[in-house]
C-alpha positions in Angstrom: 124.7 138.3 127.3 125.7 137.7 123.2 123.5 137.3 120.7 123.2 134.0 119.2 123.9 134.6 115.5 123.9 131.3 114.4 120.3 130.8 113.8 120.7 133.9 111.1 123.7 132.4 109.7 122.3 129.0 108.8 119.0 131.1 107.1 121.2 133.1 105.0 123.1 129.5 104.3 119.5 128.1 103.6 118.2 130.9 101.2 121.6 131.0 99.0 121.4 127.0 98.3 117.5 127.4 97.5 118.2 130.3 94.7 121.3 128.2 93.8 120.3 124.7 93.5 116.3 124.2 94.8 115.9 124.3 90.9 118.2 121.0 90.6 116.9 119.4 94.2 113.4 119.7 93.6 113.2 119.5 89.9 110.5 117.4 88.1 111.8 114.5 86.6 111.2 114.5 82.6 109.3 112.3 80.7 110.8 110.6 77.6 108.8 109.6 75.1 111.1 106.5 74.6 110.8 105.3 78.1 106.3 105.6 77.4 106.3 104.1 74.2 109.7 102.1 73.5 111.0 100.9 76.8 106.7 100.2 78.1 108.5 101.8 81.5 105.1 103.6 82.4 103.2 100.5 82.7 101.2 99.2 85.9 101.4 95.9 87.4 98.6 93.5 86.7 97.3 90.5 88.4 97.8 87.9 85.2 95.9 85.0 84.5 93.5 85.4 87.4 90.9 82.4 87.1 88.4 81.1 89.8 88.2 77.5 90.1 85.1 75.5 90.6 85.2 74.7 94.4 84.8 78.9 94.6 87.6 78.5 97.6 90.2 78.6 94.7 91.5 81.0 92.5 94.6 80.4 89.9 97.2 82.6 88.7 100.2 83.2 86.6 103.3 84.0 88.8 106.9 83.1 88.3 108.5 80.1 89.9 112.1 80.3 91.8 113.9 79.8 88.6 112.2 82.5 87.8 109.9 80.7 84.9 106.3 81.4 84.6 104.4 78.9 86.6 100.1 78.8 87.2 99.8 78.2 90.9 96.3 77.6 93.2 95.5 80.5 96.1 92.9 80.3 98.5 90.6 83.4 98.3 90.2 83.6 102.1 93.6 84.2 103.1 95.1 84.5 99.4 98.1 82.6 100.2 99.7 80.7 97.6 98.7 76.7 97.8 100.0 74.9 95.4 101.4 74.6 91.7 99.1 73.9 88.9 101.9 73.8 86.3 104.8 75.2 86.1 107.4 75.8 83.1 110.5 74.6 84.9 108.9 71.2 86.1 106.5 70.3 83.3 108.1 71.5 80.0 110.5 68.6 78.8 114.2 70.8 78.2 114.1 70.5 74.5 110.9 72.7 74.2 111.1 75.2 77.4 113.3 77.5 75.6 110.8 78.4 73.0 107.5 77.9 75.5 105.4 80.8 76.4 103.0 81.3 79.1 100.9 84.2 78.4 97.5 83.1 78.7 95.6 79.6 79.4 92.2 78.0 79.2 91.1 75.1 80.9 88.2 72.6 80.7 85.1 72.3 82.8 86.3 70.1 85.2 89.6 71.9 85.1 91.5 68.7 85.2 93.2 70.0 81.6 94.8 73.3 80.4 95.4 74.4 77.2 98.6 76.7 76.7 99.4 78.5 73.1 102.8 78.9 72.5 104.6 80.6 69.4 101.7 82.4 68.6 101.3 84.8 65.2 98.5 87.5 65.5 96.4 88.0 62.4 94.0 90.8 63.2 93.0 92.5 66.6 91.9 89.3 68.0 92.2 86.7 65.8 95.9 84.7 66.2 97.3 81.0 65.4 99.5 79.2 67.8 101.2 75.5 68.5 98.8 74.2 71.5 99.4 71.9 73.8 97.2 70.3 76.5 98.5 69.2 79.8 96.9 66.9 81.7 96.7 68.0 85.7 96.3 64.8 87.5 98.8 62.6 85.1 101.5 66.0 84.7 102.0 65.3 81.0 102.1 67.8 78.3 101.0 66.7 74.7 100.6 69.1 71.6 97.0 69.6 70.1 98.1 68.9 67.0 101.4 68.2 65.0 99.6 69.0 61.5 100.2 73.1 61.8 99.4 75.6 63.9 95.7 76.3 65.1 93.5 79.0 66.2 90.5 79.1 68.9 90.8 76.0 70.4 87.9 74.5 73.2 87.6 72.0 75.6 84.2 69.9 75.2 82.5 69.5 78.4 84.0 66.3 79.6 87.4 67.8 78.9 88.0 64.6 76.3 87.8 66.3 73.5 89.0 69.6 71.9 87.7 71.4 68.6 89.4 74.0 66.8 90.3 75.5 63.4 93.4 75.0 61.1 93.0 76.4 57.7 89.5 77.4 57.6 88.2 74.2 58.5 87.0 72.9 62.0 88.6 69.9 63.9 88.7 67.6 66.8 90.9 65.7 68.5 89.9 62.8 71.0 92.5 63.8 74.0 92.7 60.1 74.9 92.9 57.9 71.6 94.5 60.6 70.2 92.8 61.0 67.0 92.2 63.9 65.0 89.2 64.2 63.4 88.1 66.7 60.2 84.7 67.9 60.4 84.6 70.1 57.9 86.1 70.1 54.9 85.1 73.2 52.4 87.2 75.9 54.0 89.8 77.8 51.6 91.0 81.2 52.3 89.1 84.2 50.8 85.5 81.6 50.2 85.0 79.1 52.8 85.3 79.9 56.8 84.5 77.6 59.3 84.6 77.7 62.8 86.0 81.0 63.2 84.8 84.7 61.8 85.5 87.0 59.2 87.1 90.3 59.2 83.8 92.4 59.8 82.9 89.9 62.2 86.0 89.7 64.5 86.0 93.2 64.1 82.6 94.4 65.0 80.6 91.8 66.4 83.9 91.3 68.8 84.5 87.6 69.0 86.6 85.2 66.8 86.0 81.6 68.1 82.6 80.8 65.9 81.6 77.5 67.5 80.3 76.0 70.8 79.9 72.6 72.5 76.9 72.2 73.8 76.6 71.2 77.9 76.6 67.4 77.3 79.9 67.5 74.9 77.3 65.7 72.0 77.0 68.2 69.5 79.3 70.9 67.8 77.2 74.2 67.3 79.8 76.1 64.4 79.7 79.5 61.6 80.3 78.4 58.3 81.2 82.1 56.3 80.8 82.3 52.4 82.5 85.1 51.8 83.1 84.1 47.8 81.1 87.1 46.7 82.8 89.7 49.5 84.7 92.3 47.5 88.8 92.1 48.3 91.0 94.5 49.6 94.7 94.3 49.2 97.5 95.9 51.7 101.7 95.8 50.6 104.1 94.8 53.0 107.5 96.2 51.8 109.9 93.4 53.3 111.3 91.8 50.1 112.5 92.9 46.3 109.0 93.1 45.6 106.0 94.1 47.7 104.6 91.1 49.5 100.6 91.6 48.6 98.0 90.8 51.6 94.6 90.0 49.7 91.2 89.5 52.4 87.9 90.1 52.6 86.3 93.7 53.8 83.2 94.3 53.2 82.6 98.4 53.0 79.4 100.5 53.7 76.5 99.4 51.1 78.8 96.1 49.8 78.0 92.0 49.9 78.6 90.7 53.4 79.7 87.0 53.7 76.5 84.4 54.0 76.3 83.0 57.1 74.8 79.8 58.2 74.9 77.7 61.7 75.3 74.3 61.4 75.4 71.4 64.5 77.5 68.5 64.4 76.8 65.4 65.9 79.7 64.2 68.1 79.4 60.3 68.0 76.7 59.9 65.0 79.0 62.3 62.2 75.7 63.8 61.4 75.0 67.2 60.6 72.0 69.6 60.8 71.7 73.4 59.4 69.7 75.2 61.4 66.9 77.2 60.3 68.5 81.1 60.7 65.6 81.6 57.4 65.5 82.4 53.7 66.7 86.3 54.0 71.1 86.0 53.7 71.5 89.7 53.5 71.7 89.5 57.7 73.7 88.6 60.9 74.1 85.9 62.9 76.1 88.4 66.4 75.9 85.4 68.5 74.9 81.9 69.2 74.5 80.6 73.1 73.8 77.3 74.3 70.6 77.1 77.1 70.9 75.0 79.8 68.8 71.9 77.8 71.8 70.3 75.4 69.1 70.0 72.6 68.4 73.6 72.9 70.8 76.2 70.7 70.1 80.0 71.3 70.8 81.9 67.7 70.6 85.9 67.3 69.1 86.6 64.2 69.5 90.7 63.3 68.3 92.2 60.2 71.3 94.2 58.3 69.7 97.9 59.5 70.4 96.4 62.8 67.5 97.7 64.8 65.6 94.2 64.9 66.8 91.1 67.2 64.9 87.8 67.3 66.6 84.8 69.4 65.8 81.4 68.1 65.8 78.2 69.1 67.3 75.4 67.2 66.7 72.1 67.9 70.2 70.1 67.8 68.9 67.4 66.4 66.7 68.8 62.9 68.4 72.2 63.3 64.4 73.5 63.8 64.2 77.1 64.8 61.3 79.0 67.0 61.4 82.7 67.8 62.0 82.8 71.7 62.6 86.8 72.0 61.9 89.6 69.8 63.5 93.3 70.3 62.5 96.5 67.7 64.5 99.7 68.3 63.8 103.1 65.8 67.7 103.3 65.6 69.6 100.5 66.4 70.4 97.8 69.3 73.9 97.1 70.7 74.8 93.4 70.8 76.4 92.3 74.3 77.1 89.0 76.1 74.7 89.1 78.9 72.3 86.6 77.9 72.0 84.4 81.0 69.4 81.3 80.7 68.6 80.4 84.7 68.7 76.9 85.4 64.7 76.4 85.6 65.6 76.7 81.6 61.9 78.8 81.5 63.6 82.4 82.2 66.7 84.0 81.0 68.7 87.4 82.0 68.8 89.9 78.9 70.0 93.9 78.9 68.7 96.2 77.0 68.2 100.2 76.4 64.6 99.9 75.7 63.2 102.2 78.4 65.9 104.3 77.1 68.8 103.5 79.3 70.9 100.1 79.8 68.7 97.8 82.3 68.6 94.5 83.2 65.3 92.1 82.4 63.9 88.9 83.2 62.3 87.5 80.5 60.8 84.3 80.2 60.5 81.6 77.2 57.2 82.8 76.4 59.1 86.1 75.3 57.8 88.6 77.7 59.1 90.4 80.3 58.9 89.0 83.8 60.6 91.4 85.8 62.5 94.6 84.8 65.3 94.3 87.8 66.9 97.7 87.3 65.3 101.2 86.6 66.5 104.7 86.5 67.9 107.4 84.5 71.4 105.4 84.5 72.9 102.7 82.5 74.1 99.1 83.8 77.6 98.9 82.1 78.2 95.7 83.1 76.1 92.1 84.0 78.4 90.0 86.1 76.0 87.0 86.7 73.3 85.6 89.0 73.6 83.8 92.0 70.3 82.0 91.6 70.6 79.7 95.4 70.3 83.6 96.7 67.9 85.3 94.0 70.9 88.1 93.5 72.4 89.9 90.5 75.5 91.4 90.2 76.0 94.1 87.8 78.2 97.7 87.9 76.8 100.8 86.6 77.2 104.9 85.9 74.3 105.0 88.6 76.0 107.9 90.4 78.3 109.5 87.7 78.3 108.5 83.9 82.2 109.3 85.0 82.1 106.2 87.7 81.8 102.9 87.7 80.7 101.0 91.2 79.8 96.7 91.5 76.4 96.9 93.2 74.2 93.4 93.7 70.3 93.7 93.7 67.4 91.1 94.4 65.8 89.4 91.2 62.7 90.9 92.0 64.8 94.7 91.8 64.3 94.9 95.9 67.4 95.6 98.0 70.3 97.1 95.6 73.4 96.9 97.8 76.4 98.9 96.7 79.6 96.5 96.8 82.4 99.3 96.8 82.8 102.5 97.3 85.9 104.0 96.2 85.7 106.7 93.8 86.2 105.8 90.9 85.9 102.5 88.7 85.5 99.5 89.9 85.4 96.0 87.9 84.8 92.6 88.9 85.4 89.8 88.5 83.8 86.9 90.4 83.9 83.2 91.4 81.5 80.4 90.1 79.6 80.5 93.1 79.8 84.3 93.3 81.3 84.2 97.3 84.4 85.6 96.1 85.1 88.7 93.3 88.7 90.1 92.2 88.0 94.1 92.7 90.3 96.1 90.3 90.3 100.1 91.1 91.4 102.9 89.8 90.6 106.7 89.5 91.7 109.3 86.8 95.2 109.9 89.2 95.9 106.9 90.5 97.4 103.6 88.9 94.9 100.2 89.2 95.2 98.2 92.9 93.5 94.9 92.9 91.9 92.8 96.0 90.2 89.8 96.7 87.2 90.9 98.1 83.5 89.0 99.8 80.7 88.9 97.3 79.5 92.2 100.2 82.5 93.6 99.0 84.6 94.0 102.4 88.5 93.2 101.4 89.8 89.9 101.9 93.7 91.1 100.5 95.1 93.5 98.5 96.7 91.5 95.6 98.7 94.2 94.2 98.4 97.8 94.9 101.1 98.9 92.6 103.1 101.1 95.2 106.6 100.4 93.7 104.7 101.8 90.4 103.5 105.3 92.3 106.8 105.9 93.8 108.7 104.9 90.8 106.3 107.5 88.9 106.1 109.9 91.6 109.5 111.4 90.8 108.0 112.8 88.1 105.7 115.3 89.7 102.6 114.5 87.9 100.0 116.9 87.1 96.2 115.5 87.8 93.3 115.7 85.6 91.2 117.9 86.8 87.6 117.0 85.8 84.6 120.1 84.6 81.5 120.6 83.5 80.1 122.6 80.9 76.8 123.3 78.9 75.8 123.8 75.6 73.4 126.6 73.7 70.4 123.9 74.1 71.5 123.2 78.2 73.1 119.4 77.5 75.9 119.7 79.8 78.8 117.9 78.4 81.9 116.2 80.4 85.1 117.2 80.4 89.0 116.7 81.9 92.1 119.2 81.6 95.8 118.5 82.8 97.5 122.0 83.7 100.9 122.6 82.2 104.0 123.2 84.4 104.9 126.0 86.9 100.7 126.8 86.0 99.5 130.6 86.6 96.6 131.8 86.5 96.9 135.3 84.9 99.1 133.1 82.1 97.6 132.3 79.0 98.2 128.7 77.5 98.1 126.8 74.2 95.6 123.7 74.7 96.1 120.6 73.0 92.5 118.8 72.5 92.5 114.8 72.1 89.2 113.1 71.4 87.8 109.7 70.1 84.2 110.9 70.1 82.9 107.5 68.5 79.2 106.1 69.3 79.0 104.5 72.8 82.7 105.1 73.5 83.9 106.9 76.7 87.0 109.2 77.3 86.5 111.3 79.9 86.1 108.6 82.9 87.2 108.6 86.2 89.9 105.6 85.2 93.5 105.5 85.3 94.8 105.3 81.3 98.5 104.2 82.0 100.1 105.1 78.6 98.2 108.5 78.2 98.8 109.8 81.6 102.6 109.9 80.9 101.8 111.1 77.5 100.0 114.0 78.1 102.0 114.9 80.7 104.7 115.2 78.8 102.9 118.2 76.7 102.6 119.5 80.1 105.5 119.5 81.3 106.2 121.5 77.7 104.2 124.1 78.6 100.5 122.8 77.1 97.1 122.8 79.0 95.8 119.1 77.3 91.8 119.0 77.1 89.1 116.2 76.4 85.7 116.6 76.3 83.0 114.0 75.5 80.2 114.7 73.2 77.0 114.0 72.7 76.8 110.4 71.4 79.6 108.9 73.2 78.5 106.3 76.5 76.6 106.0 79.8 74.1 109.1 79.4 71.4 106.6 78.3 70.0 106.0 75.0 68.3 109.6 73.3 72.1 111.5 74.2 74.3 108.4 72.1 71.9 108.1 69.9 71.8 111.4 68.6 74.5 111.1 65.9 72.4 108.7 64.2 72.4 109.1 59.8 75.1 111.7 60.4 78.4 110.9 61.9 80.6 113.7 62.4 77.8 116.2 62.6 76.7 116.8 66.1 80.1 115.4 67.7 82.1 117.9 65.8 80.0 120.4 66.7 80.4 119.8 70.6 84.0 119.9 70.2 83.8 123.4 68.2 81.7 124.6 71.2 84.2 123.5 74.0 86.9 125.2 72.1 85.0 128.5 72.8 84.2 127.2 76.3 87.6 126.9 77.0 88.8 130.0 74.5 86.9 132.3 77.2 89.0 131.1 80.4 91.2 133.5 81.3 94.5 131.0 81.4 93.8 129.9 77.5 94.8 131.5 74.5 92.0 131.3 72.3 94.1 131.7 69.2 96.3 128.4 70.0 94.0 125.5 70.6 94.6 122.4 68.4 93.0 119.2 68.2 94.9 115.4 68.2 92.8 112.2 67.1 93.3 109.0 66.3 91.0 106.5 64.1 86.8 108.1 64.7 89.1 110.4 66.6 91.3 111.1 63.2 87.9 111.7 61.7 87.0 114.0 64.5 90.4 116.0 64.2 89.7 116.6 60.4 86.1 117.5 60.7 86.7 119.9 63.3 89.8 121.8 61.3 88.0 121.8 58.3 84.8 122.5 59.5 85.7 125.5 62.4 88.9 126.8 60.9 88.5 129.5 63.4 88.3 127.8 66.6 91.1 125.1 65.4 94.5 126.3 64.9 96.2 123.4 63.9 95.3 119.3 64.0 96.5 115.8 63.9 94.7 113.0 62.7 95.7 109.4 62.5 94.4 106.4 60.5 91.2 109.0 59.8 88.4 107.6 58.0 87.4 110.5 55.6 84.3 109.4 54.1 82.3 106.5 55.5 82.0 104.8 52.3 85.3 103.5 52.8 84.4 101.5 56.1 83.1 98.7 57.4 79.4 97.7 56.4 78.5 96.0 60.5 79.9 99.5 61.7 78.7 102.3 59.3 75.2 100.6 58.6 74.6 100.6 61.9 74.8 104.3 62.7 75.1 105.7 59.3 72.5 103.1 56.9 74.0 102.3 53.3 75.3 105.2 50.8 72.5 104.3 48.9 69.8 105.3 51.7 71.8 108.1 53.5 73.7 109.6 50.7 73.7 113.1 52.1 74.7 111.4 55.4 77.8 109.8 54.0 78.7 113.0 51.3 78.4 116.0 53.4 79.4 115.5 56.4 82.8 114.4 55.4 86.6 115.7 55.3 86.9 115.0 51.8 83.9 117.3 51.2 85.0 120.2 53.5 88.7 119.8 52.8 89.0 123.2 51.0 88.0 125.1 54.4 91.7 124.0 56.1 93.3 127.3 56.8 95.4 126.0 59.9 98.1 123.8 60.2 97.9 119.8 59.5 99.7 116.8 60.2 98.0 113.4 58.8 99.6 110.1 59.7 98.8 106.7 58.6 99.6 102.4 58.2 100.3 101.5 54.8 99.1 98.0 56.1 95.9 99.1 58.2 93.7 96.2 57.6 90.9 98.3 59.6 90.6 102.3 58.0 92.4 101.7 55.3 95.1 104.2 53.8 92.7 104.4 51.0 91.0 106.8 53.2 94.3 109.0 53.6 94.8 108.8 50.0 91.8 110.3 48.6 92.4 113.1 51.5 95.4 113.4 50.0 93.6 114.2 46.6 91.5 116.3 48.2 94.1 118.5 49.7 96.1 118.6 46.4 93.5 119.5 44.7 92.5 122.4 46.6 96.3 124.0 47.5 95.7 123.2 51.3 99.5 123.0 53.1 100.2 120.0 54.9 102.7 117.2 56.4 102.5 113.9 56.4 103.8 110.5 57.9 103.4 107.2 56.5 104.7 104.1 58.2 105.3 101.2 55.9 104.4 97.8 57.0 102.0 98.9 59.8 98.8 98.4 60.9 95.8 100.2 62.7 98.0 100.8 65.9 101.3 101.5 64.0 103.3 100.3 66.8 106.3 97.3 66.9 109.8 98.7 66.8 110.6 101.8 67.2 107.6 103.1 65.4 105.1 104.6 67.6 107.9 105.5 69.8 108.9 107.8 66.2 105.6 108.6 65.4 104.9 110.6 69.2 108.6 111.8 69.0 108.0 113.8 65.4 104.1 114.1 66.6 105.0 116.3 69.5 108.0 118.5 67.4 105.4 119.3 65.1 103.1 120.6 67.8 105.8 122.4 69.4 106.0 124.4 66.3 102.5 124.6 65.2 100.4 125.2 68.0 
């Protein structure tokens, strides 16, 4: 009988393609920086516009129509199937204006019988914009502008959806929907002096909100900011787009300097009347929030002290503008303002969070200031309040409870009985739930894996998946992706600190690589989370696939470890955190796989900071850095931010002059790349400039890119697109 040969035939066949061409068959796709940070091609879907509706059967949504036009529609949350058309571009927007209409983002009233839709809209600063708004009407289909005087920013519905306030030129407005008219309440505002209705820059900035008024329930009375910032010192950015530099002139307060004066005044709807409300004699302080209670007489006020470790709420009357203390809260270091405040319908108990047992819980309180109930307890913080469903007694919150690198919804009892965790993949997990909390849109994610979003039962059991991004995952599949891998380390004193790593191409482990340290590193922030960060995957995958092991660790005073491990950096920024990063350096410097003699560090803003501090301050651990937009001495910030972890120069003058970049400058031995906005209205290049000085003066080598015209984010164009491109060349050379 003859051998059958062909089975050996067909190997040898086999094994000559492989050594030929498996290279070219199996080869990993390669990133482009361009198609990250140009073309946006590395960027997941996103369920846009998702609003509950009032009937909590509802939900609306932004979707495009069959013209292809963006169009709000109505879906039912049990079966998620599309019901009906709210508005839609194609039907509603007379031809002459479609061209140039929008339909990014909408608001609408109480009743949701109105929507209001900003079109052609200019951004100012990170939040703040101006657009042309228009109202539509659901039940009559007509589409009328807000106003034809100029454009306008922060617009709101009153309570009976007749009316609309809003701000054009720093003073506050309203127009009666109906009649038509347009009506000035205020008439004092003028850039750089007078602000109503709206905040500052420090404000917007730091205290996170832009819209500075509120209606109250009954649609009677105008609660609104008025800002005097007449005595705030200026700062002036140039915008190179003409013969001569266009100058940008505003208001920035800076560590130690005059804030603007803030008052809270309430309007009277039908009388004209106005009432200041007593916030005190003391100016030097801030006004974070003001919340309407559930009695339309009654205006909530924060009132905190510029150190920033004392909160009152007040209560104004609507009427005088009276004030009585309803809640006090002392901390030794400083309290972190949030929107949780929840006032239950009984109006004699409200929801607050706070870090006073030293992590993030959630407390009943009632009006006679004292705690009624604390509802969650444990050596874990709540990182988000989601609401109360007071017909069932439950809360809904998500927390680090298990990991300070997850994030799951859970729901607990009023009393703190009977925690229930709503979902379970590993993770994080948002929500975001229906008025009468049956219903909650689940977005997850993990460090690997791109967001998927479901409609899910206030248990948490999955209705639908809206979108689960598969086109995304195979589309980025291609590319061979290498996972971050999370670890664990501790320091000399046994705080163990949190860390992930992405493992370069083709990785061995008897190979030793470069590593390429990020970090932010900033109070409260979080980096190192088990959450999918679109842009950056790609991005530091694309050191990988260039040979680079890409590192970031969180240190001590970063988020969701409890009060006494963010707190730590207090008076002295820079200090401990830089330290941390010094010491995972030689953590990861004693791994077999790393070359000790090749690890750099890349930050950008506090992270800037960080990547300065750490090359000047460990120059030899740190082989080379980049840092962009770096503030490099606090002076030069913000007073909200710096006072609040750092005091004023005056108090902490040590704080703010030694632990610096400008002061340890002259220890730079490695290589440094320092990149910066011309037009950053937040650090401002001022910061780069006297680094500059500093290095000059002391004969330290450097490079350094400046991008005219640009901002915080330095991106529009093909700038940050250029920026990553020259970025990465450097650190192919000098690391």
């Amino acid at each position: 009988m003859q051998k059958n040969i062909y089975p050996t035939l067909q190997f040898v066949f086999c094994f000559v393609f492989f050594q030929l061409y498996g290279n070219y068959v199996f080869a990993q796709k390669q990133i482009a920086i361009n198609d990250i940070w140009l073309n946006y091609q590395f960027v997941p879907a996103s369920v846009d516009g998702f609003t509950p509706l009032n009937d909590g059967e509802h939900y609306a949504r932004v979707d495009k129509d069959i013209n292809g036009k963006p169009a709000i529609y109505i879906y039912d949350y049990k079966t998620a199937a599309k019901t009906d058309s709210i508005f839609t571009v194609s039907r509603d927007v007379p031809a002459d204006s479609a061209r140039n209409f929008s339909l990014g983002s909408f608001s609408f009233d109480k009743s949701q019988e109105h929507i209001l839709i900003p079109t052609r809209t200019d951004k100012i600063y990170r939040r703040s914009s101006t657009a042309l708004y228009y109202i539509f009407d659901i039940k009559k289909k007509t589409l009328t502008a807000l106003s034809t005087n100029g454009k306008q920013s922060s617009p709101a519905f009153s309570a009976d959806g007749k009316k609309v306030a809003f701000v054009r030129d720093n003073n506050l407005f309203i127009k009666d929907s109906e009649s038509g008219i347009e009506k000035q309440v205020t008439t004092d505002g003028k850039k750089n002096f007078i602000i109503n209705g709206i905040t500052d820059w420090v404000y917007e900035e730091e205290f996170g909100f832009v819209q500075a008024f509120q209606w109250s329930p009954d649609g009677n009375t105008l609660a609104f900011y008025r800002f005097d910032e007449s005595a705030v010192p200026e700062y002036t950015v140039q915008f190179f787009n003409n013969l001569h530099p266009e100058n940008y002139t505003y208001k920035y307060p800076k560590a130690g300097e005059k804030n603007s004066v803030v008052e809270i005044y309430l309007y009277n709807v039908q009388s004209g009347a106005t009432a200041k409300a007593d916030i005190g004699a003391e100016q030097d302080q801030y006004i974070p929030r003001i919340k309407w209670t559930n009695d339309a007489n009654a205006l909530c006020i924060f009132r905190m002290n510029r150190l920033q470790n004392k909160l009152e709420l007040l209560l104004a009357d609507a009427a005088t503008g009276n004030t009585s203390v309803l809640m006090t809260e002392e901390n030794k270091k400083y309290i972190n303002i949030h929107d949780h405040l929840t006032f239950l319908k009984n109006n004699t108990q409200f929801i607050w969070t706070s870090q006073q047992d030293g992590y993030n819980h959630i407390y009943i309180y009632g009006f006679d200031g004292k705690i009624k109930t604390q509802v969650t307890t444990g050596k874990w913080d709540v990182t988000e309040f989601y609401g109360c469903n007071e017909k069932n007694g439950l809360i809904y919150y998500q927390s680090a409870e298990e990991s300070p690198l997850r994030r799951f919804v859970y729901s607990i009892k009023t009393d703190g009985s009977d925690i229930k965790k709503l979902t379970n993949d590993a993770g994080t997990n948002n929500a975001s739930f229906n008025s009468t909390f049956t219903y909650f849109l689940r977005n997850h994610s993990d460090a690997n894996t791109a967001p998927d979003y479901a409609i899910c039962k206030s248990d948490g059991s999955v209705v639908k998946v809206l979108e689960d991004n598969s086109v995304f995952k195979k589309m980025i599949a291609d590319y061979q992706l290498h996972k971050k891998e999370f670890f664990t380390f501790k320091l000399e004193d046994g705080t163990e600190l949190n860390g992930w790593m992405i493992k370069p191409t083709g990785f061995k482990s008897k190979k030793k690589y470069p590593v390429f340290m990020t970090c932010y590193g900033g109070p409260g922030s979080q980096q190192v989370l088990d959450s999918y960060d679109a842009f950056n995957t790609m991005n530091f995958n694309y050191l990988a696939q260039h040979g680079y092991l890409v590192v970031c660790v969180d240190n001590r005073g970063t988020g969701a470890r409890g009060e006494d491990f963010e707190k730590i950096t207090y008076l002295q920024l820079g200090k401990i955190e830089t330290m941390d990063q010094a010491a995972s350096a030689k953590y990861l410097g004693a791994l077999p796989y790393i070359d000790a003699t090749r690890i750099g560090m890349m930050g950008w803003s506090y992270g800037g900071f960080m990547a300065l501090m750490c090359i000047s301050n460990y120059p030899d651990v740190f082989k080379s850095a980049v840092s962009v937009a770096p503030v490099t001495n606090w002076k030069y910030y913000d007073s909200i931010y710096t006072e609040r972890y750092m005091r004023t120069p005056k108090e902490n003058k040590d704080g703010y002059d030694k632990i610096a970049p400008l002061s340890s400058a002259a220890n730079i031995r490695g290589k440094l790349l320092l990149i910066h906005g011309l037009a950053d209205d937040n650090v401002h290049f001022q910061n780069t400039a006297e680094m500059l000085k500093a290095l000059y003066k002391n004969n330290v080598v450097f490079m350094q890119m400046t991008f005219p015209d640009k901002n915080h984010g330095i991106s529009g164009g093909n700038s940050r697109a250029y920026l990553f491109t020259q970025m990465y060349e450097w650190v192919f050379v000098n690391l």
